[in-house]
C-alpha positions in Angstrom: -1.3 19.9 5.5 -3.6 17.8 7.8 -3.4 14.1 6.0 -2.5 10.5 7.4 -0.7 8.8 4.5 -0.5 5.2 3.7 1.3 2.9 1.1 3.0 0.0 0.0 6.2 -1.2 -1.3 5.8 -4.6 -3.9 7.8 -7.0 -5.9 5.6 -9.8 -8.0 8.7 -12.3 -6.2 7.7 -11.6 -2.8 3.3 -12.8 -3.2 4.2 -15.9 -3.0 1.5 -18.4 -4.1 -0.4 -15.5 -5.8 2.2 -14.9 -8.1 1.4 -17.8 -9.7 -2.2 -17.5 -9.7 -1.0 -14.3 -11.4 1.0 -15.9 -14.0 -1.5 -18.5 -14.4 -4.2 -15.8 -15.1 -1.8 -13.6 -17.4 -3.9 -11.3 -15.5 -2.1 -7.9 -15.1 -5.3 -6.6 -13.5 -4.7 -9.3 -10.7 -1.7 -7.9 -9.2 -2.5 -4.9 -9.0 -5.6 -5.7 -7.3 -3.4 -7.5 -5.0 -1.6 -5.1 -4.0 -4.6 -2.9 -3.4 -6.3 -5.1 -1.1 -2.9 -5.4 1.3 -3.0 -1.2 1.1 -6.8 -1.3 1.7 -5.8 -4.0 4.9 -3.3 -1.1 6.2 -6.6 2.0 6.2 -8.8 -1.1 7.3 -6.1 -1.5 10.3 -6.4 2.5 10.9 -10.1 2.6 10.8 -10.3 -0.4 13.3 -8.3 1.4 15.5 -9.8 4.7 15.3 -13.7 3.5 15.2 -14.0 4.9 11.9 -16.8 2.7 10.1 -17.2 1.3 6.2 -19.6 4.1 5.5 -17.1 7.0 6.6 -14.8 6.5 4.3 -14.5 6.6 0.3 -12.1 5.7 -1.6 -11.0 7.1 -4.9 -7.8 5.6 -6.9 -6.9 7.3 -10.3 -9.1 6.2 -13.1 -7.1 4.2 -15.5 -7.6 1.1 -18.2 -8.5 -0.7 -15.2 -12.1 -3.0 -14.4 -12.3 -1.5 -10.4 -15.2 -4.1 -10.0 -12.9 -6.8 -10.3 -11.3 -5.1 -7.0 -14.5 -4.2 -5.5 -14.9 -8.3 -6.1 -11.9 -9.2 -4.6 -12.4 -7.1 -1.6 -15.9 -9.2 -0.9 -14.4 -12.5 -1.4 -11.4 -11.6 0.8 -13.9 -10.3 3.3 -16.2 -13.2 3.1 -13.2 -16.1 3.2 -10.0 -14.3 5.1 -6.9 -16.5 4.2 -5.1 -14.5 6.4 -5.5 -12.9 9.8 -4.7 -9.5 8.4 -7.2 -9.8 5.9 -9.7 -9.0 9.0 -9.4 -5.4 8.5 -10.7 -5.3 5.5 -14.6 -6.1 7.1 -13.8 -2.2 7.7 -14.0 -1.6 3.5 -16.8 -1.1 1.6 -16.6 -2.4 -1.3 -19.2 0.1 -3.1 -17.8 2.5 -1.5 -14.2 2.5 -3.9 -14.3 4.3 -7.0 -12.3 5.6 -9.5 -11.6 9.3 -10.9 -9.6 11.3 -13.3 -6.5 13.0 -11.4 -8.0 16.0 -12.8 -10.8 16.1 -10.9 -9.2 15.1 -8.0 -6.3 17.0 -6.6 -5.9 15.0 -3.8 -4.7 12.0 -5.9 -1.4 14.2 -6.5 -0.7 13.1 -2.7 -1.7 9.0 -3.9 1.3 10.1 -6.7 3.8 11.8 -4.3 3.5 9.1 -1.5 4.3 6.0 -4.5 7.0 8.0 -5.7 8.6 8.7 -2.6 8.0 5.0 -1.8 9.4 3.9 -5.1 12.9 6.2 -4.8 13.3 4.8 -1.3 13.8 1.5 -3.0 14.9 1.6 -6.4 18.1 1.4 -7.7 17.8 3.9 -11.1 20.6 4.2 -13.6 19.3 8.1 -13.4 19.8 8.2 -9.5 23.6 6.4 -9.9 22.3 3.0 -8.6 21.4 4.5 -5.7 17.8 4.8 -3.8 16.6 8.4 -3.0 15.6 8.8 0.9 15.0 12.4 1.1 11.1 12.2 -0.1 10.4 9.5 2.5 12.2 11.5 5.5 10.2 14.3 4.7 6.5 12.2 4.7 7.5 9.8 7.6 5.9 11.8 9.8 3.1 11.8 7.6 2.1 8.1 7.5 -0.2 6.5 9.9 2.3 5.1 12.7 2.2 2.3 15.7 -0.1 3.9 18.2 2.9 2.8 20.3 5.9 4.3 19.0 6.4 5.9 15.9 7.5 2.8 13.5 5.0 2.9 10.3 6.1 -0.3 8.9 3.1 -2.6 9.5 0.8 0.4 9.9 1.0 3.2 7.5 3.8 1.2 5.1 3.5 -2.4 4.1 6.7 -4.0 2.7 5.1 -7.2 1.4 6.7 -10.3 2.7 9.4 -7.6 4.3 12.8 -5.9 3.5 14.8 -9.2 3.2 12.6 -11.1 1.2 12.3 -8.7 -1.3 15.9 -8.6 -1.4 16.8 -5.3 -0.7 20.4 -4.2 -0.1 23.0 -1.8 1.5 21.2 1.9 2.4 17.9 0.4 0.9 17.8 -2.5 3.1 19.0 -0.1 6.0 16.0 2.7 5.5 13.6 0.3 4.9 14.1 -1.4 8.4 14.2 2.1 10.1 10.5 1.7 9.0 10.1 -1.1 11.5 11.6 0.5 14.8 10.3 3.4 17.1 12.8 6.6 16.4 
């Protein structure tokens, strides 16, 4: 199947200031917004790259309980005041231009699903897994994800590990995968 993948890997701990602003807020919504806009940064990075404008690209995310104007809000403001060099690529994301849809009536959002999940077992320490992460998902998709132009790491590019593998305090074989991300194979 012809598709470039993207995706993140969180921890409320590793937002730093935000997650206060979170806490503050006792805003669910907020983080998860959050986390959107550093996944929206990554396609905004691709696009740049590629010459791909705002206007050729939607974006869908599984409809849920969730106010997606409040994202399409953040996205603005982020776009209008960057805090962060990073935050530049998201002048390639139009807002009005995110939706959201029922998985039913979107098959492609079973890839969205497959991609966290992969990401998710690559990380997670599960009494149903032993205490022990699951790699096999994320060998199989590496190839997958959008990757350095340069090389083939997709840390940085088609996986964001926010604030990185240490200071999310991941261990042993997670720590060890998650840093393969980072180097050309």
């Amino acid at each position: 199947m012809r598709v470039l993948l993207f995706g993140l890997v969180s921890k409320k701990e590793t937002l730093g200031g935000y997650t206060k602003q979170i806490a503050d807020l006792k805003d669910t919504e907020a983080y998860y917004n959050k986390c959107a806009a550093y996944l929206l940064e990554r396609l905004g990075h691709f696009m740049s790259h590629a010459g791909i404008g705002p206007d050729q690209v939607e974006i869908v995310f599984e409809e849920k309980k969730h106010d997606y104007n409040k994202l399409r809000n953040l996205i603005g403001t982020m776009q209008n005041t960057p805090h962060d060099d990073r935050a530049r690529y998201l002048s390639r994301i139009a807002p009005h231009r995110i939706r959201a849809q029922a998985k039913k009536d979107e098959i492609l959002l079973s890839l969205a699903d497959l991609t966290a999940f992969s990401l998710y077992q690559s990380v997670s320490k599960l009494h149903s897994n032993f205490g022990y992460p699951e790699f096999r998902y994320m060998r199989e998709l590496r190839p997958k994800f959008w990757k350095n132009p340069k090389g083939e790491k997709i840390a940085n590019f088609g996986v964001k590990y926010i604030q990185g593998p240490f200071k999310m305090n991941l261990e042993g074989d997670a720590l060890k995968f998650a840093l393969s991300m980072y180097q050309d194979k």
